[in-house]
N, C-alpha and C positions, 0 to 999 in steps of 0.2 A: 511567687515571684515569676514575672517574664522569662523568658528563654527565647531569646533571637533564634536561637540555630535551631530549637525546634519547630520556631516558627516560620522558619525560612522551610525546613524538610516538611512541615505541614502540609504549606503552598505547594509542592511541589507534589505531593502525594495527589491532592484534590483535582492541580491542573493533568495530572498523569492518568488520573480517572474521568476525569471531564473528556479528553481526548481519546480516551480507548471507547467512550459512548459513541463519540462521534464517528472515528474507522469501523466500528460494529452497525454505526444506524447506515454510513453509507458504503457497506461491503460491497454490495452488487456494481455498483458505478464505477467504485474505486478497481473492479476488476475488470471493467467494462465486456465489451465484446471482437473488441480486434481477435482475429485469426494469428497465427504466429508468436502468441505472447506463450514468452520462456518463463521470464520470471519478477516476482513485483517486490519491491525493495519499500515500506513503510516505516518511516522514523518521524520522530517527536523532539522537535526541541523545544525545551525549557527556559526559558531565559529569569535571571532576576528582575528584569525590570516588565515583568505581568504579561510576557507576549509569548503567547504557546504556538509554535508551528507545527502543523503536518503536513510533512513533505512525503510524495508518492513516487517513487521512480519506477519506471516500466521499462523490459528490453522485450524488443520483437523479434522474430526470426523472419527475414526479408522470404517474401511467396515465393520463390524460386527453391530456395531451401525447405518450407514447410510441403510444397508440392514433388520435390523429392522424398520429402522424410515419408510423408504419404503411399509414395509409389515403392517405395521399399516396405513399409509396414503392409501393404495391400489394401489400404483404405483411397478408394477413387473418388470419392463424393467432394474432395475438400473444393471444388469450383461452386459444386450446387449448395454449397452453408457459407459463402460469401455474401 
């Protein structure tokens, strides 16, 4: 006999693996190369009606701040890796 619920937790297994291929095939992008980046927030939504999202959120540290944090740790280069 059928089982909805397990077939709904199925779905959701398969789409939760199908989307973890796809943040692993494109890490590098998804990290990209901006200077200042603090930190990356990635989530997954599931929806019942077959529509999977990956959403990527990024926060930077505005140059002013990264070119300080710079001059205080002793690393001078961060103009010449722009």
């Amino acid at each position: 006999m059928s089982n909805g619920f397990n077939e709904g937790h199925d779905y959701y297994v398969q789409e939760l693996r199908k989307a973890g291929e796809t943040i692993i095939k494109n890490a590098r992008s998804i990290v990209g190369e901006e200077p200042g980046l603090c930190d990356i927030v990635v989530s997954i939504r599931l929806t019942p009606d077959n529509l999977t999202i990956i959403n990527v959120d990024k926060n930077l540290y505005p140059d002013h701040v990264v070119e300080d944090l710079c001059e205080e740790s002793g690393f001078d280069d961060y103009q010449e890796d722009l």
